[in-house]
N, C-alpha and C positions, 0 to 999 in steps of 0.2 A: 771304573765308574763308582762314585759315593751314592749308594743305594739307603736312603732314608731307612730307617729300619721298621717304619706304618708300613710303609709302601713293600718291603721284602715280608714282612709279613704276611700281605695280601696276594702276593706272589707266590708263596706256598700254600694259599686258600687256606688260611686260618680266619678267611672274614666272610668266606660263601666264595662260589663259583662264578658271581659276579661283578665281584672286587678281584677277583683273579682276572678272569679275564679284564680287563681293565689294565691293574697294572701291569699285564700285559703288555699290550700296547702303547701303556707309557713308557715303559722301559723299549722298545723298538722302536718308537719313537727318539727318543734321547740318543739311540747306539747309531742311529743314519744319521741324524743331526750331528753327532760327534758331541753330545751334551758330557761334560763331567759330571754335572753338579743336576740338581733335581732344584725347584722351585715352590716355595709354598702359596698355594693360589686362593684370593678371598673371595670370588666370586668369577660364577660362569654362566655361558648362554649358550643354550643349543640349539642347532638347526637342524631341519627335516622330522618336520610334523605333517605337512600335508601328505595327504596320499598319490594326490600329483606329484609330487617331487621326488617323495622317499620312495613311493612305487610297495612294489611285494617283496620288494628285502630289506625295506625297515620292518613293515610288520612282521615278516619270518623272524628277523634277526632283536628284534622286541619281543616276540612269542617265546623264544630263547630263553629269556631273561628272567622270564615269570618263575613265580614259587620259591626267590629266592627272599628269606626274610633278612637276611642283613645287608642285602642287596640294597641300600642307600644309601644317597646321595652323602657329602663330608663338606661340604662347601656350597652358602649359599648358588642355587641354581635359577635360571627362568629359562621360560621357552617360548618358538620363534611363533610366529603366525600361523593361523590351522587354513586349511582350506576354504572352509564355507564361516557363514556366522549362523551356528545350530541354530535362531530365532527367528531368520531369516530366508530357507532355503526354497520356501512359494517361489518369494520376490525372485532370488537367485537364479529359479530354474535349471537347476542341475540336473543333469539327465545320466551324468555316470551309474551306475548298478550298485545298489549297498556303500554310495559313498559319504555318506553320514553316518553308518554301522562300523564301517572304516575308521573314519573320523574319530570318533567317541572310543574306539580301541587302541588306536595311538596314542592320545592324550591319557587315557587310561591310565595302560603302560608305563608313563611316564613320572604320572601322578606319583604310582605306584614307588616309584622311585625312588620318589620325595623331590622332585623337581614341584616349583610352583609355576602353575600353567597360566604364566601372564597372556602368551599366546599374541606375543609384542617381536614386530622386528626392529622396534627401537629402544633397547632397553636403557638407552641412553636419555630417554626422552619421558621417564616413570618414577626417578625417586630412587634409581639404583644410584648407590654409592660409586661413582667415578675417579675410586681412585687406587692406589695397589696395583698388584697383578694378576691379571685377568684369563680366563682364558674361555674368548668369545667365538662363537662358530658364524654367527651371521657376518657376512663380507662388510655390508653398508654400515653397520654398527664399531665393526674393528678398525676401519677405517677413520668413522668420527672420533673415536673415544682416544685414540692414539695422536690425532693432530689436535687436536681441540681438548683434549682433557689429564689429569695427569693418570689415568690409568692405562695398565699398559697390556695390549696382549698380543700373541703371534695371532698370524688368520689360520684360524682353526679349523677344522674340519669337523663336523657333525658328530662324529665317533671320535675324532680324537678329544673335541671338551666336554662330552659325556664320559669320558675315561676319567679325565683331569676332575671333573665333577664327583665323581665315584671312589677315586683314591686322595682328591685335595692335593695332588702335585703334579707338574709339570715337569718337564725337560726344559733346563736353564738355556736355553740359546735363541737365536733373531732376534727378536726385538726384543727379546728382555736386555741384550746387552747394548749398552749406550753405543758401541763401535760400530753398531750395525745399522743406529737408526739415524743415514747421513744422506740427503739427497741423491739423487743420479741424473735429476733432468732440471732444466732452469725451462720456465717458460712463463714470458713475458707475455702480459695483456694488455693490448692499445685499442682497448674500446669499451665504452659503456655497457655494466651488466646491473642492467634495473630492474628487471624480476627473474621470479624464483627458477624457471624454468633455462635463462643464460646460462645459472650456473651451473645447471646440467647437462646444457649441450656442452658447456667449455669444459665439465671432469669427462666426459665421454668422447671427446675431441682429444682431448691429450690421450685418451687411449690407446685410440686411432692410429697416432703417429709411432708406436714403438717398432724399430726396427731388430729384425732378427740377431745384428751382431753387436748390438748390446747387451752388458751382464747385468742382470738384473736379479742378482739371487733372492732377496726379500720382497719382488716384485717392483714395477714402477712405484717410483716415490719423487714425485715432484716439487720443487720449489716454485713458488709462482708468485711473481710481480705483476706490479703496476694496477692492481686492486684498490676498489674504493677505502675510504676510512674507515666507514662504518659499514658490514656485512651482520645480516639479521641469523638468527639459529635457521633459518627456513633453508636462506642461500646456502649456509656452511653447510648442511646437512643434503641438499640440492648436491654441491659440490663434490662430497665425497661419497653420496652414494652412485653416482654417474661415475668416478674413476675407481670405484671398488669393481666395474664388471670388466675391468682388466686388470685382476689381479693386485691394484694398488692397496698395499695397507695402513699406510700414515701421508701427507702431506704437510708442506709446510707452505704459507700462508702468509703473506707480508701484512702486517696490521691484526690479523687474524689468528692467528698461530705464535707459539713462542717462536722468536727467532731462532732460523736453522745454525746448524754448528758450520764450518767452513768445508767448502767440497772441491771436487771438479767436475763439472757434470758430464756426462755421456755422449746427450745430445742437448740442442739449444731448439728452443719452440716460440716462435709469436704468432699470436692468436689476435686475429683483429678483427676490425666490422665486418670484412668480407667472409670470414672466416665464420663467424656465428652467423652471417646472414643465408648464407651460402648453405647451412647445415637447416636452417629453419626452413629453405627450398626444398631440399631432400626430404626432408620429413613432412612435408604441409601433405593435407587430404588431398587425392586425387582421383575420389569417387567418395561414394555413399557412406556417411559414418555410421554406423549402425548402434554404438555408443560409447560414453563419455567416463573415463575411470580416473578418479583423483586420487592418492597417498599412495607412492611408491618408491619410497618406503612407505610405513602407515604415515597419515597425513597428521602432522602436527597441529596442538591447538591454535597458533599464528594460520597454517595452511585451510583448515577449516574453515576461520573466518575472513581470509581472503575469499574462498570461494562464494561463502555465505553472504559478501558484499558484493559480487558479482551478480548472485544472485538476484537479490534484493533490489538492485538498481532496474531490472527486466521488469521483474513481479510490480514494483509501484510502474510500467506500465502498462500492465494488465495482462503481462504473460504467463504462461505458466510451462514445464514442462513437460511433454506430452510422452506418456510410456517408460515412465520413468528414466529416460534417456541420461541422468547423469546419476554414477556410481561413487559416494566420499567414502574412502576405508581407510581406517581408525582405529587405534588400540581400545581397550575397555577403560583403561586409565583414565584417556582423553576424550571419549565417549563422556563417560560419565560428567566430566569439567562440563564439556560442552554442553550436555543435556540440562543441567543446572541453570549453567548462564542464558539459556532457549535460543543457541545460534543453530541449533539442530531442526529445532522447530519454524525456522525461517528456510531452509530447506527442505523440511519434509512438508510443508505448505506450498512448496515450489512445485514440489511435483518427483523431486531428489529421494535417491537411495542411501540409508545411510546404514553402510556395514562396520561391525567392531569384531575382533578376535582374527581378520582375515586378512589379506591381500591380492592386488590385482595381478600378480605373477603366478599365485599357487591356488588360483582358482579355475577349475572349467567350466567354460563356457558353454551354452545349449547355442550349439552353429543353425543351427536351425532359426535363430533368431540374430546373432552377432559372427560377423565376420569381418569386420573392422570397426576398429576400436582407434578413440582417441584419447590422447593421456597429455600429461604435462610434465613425464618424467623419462628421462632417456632410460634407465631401469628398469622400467615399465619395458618400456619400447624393445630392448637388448636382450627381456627372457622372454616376452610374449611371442614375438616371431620367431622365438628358438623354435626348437623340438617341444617344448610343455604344451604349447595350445598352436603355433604354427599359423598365428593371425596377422595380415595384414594392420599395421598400426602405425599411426601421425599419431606427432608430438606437435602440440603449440603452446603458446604462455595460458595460465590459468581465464583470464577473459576470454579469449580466443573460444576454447573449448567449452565455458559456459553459453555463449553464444550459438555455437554447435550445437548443444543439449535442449537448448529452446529452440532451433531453428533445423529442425533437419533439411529443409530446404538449402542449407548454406552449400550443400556437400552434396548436392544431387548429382547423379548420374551413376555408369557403372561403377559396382566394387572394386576396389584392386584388387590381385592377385599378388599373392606374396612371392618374392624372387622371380617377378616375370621379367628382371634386367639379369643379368650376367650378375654374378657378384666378382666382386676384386678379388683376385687371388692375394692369399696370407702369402708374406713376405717369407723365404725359404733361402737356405744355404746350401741344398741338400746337392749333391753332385756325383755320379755312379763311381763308386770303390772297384778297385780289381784285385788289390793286393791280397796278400794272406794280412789275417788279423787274429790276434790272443791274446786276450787280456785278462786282469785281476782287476777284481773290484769284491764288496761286501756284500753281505745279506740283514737277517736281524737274527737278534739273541734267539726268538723264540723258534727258530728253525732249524735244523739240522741238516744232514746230511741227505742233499736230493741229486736228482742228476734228469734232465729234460730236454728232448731235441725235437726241432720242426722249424717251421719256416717263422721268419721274421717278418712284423711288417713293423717299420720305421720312421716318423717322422721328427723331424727339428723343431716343429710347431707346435706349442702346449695342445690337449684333448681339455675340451670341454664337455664332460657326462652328463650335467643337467642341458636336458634340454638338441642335444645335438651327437648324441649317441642314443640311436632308438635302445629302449628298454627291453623289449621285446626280441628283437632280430640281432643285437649289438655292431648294426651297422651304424658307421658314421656317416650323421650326416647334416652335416656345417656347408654350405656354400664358399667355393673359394679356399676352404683347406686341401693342404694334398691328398689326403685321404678320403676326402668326402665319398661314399658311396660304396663302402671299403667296411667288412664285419670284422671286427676285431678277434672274435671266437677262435679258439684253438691256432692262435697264434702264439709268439714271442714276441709280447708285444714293449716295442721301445719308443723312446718320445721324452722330453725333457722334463713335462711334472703335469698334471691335470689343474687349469684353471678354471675363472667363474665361480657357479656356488662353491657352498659348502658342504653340501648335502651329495657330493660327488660319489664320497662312499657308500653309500647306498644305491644308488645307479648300479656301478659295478658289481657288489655284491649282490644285487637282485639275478643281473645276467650270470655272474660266476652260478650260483643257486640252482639257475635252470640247464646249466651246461652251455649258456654263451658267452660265458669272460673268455679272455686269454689263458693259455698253457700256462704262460710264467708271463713275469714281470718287469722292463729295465727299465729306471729312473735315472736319469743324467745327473738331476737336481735334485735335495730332497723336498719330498712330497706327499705333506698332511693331507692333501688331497684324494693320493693313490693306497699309501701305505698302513692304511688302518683295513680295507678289504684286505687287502694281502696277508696282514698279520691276522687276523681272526679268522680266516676260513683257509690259512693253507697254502697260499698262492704263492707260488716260487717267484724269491722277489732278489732281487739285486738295484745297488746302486755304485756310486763313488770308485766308478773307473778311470786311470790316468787316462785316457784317451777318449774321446765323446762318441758313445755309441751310435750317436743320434746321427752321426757324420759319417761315422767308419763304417757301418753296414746300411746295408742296402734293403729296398721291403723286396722279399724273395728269396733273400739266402736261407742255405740251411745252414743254422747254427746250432751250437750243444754247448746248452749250460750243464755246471756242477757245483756244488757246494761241498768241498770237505775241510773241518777243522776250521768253519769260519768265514774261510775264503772263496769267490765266486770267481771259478776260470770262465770266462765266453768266448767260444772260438767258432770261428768260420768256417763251414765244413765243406761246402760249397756254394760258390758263387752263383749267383742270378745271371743267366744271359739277356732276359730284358734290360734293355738301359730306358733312362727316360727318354 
């Protein structure tokens, strides 16, 4: 491996203990990847600022950081959205304990850094330079800036592009390499998408459909036909922040996007009217809205004043909004634009909330007053009923739900309960092993010689940590996964990669912190998602076994890892007599 010689420098702490650590886990990074080469990066963006998200092992693992003075940043930085809008938090009603004393110590933190706390989950969307290589942690942002612009970055994970920010290089592999960035799926569209909210059902529609024996190493990456000519930045951005919550990190685009290179696709997809109409069923109110959140991502200045001509057309007849029932959240960037041109002030006469620095995903809500929520973003929709606030949430087009916010009446009767259906069970390969099994596979540079035994728990199915891995208990708990209801704690825990956010490593490392991670670690796939706890705090980590763990053991076996001279033996020590 060609090791920069900034970056080995910083490796032997000739820059502080925080540029050590760092290139750290650039360099463990690179060695699972199988990077040769390092990368020099112009610009990054990190995620996991709220105290929702990042929990108490970002701020442990930020308290960490302190008192180091060379401790900054190498490469310009920004950062994602904060929880609340500190100007705001009457209106907000936040009932969490010290969560604005939180708030103001994270962004601190980071400050500290020399990160500039735009406090933007669209950084695409502010006057950043879009172009070079990147290395961005928010999903919905890595997503747009790859299909739609020429900068490029892998989907990062919260610690790994605060690392990349901290030493200015990266590990040269996925999508920096042009081989890699090639479709997997074709999916055809035969039906009219005329506002902003189609194109979010149709990126989170194509999510939907990914089946488990497809390879999907850089995650779903779609081609998609039969698109209008003209698509607005609202749609494009509608589009790929809805197919970033599985995993997706570029798409191609017919009229939209440069044309895709030549492929063969995986699988084939058409999406038609029955198809989005059918999805707009699923999601419409089916009890009481309790209220109405716009920008999710933050809401662009095009999405503002959509909503603000929705508005407006109510107001001239004589309506207003009662209890502030509709929420627009906004960068400060785009705040600002709008406050200028007074589209803001035709909502805040409406009776509208208008929040900047924040988003409807990494805010909690006072249940006491909101228990369903309606949005006009399937993002929205995808982390709100996770685990973060666990709210019953419809999605309908931008009108729809201004209408909502004027009329509570639209949606009267009971609330819904969230998951009071069965959900779909995640599509699975998994099928009970008997045989003997021992195999080789890797670890990372910065680990040595361990050796760890205990039971397995196993799945095929990627783990999603935001959201669907309680923080607390480190039970999973996703509807419809195999594991659902299952603690991950003082396991061997194995599984293909951690999807969803990016702020994953933080989940993890909060439970690792308290004594709820796993023993150790196995990765099928590599995974920025998983491999950044593992590598800072210890956690016996393996990957890139000739035979798929994910397949060959079973959850219940006793297994016993080892690490010597590099190599990770894992062998079956005994099998599980439970079968499914």
């Amino acid at each position: 491996m060609d090791i920069p010689a900034s970056l080995s420098a910083m490796l032997a702490g000739e820059q502080g203990p925080t540029k050590q650590k760092a290139a750290r886990l650039v360099i463990d990074l690179a060695s699972t990847a199988g990077a040769n080469e390092f990368v020099s990066c112009a610009h990054a963006h990190v995620s996991g600022v709220s105290p929702l998200t990042g929990g108490h092992g970002l701020r442990r693992f930020l308290a960490d950081l302190a008192g180091d003075d060379l401790g900054i940043v190498e490469i310009p930085t920004t950062l994602n959205s904060a929880g609340c809008d500190k100007e705001k938090m009457e209106d907000m009603d936040i009932e969490v304990e010290d969560f604005l004393k939180h708030q103001f110590e994270i962004v601190h933190a980071y400050s500290e850094l020399g990160i500039d706390a735009t406090l933007s989950c669209t950084p695409y969307d502010r006057n950043v330079e879009n172009k070079g290589i990147g290395s961005w942690a928010e999903s919905n942002a890595v997503a747009f800036s790859n299909s739609y612009t020429s900068l490029i970055t892998n989907r990062e994970s919260g610690l790994s592009a605060l690392a990349t920010a901290l030493t200015g290089w990266a590990p040269k592999w996925g999508l920096h390499l042009e081989e890699n960035r090639i479709p997997n799926i074709h999916v055809e569209v035969k039906c009219e998408l005329e506002h902003i909210a189609d194109w979010s059902v149709l990126g989170d529609w194509i999510g939907k459909q990914i089946q488990p024996d497809w390879e999907l190493p850089w995650g779903m990456m779609p081609h998609i036909t039969g698109l209008p000519n003209y698509v607005s930045f609202e749609q494009k951005k509608a589009l790929t922040a809805a197919a970033a919550n599985y995993g997706c990190p570029m798409l191609w685009a017919d009229g939209v996007s440069p044309e895709p290179p030549e492929y063969e696709p995986q699988g084939k997809l058409t999406f038609e009217t029955e198809s989005l109409m059918q999805r707009y069923d699923d999601l419409a109110p089916t009890g009481q809205v309790d209220l109405v959140v716009i920008g999710c991502p933050q809401a662009s200045v095009g999405e503002v004043r959509a909503t603000a001509a929705a508005v407006r057309t109510r107001m001239e007849l004589g309506q207003k909004i009662p209890n502030q029932r509709l929420w627009v959240f906004t960068s400060g960037h785009n705040h600002q634009l709008l406050e200028q041109e007074g589209t803001l002030d035709i909502l805040e006469e409406a009776g509208a909330l208008i929040l900047k620095d924040t988003c409807p995903e990494v805010t909690p809500y006072n249940r006491t007053r909101y228990n369903h929520l309606l949005t006009n973003s399937l993002k929205a929709e995808h982390y709100l009923t996770s685990g973060l606030n666990r709210m019953p949430t419809s999605v309908m087009r931008i009108e729809d739900c201004v209408a909502h916010a004027f009329n509570p009446e639209i949606s009267a009767g009971e609330r819904p309960i969230l998951h009071a259906k069965a959900a779909k069970p995640l599509s699975t390969n998994k099928v009970y092993k008997g045989d003997d099994f021992t195999d080789q596979g890797g670890s990372l540079p910065s680990q040595t010689d361990w050796s760890v035994q205990g039971k397995a728990l196993v799945t095929d199915v990627p783990i999603t940590y935001l959201g669907y891995v309680n923080r607390d208990t480190g039970v999973i708990e996703e509807p419809g996964h195999p594991l659902d209801g299952i603690a991950i704690s003082d396991t061997i825990l194995i599984y293909p990669k951690g999807s969803g956010s990016t702020v994953a490593p933080f989940i993890l490392m909060g439970l690792i912190y308290t004594g709820k991670g796993p023993r150790a670690i196995v990765n099928r796939d590599v995974c920025p998602l998983t491999l950044p706890a593992a590598s800072l705090l210890n956690v016996p980590y393996a990957h890139g076994f000739e035979q798929d763990p994910c397949l060959e053991i079973n959850s219940g076996d006793e297994v016993e890892m080892s690490l010597n001279n590099g190599i990770v033996r894992l062998h079956v020590v005994n099998r599980t007599t439970a079968t499914p």
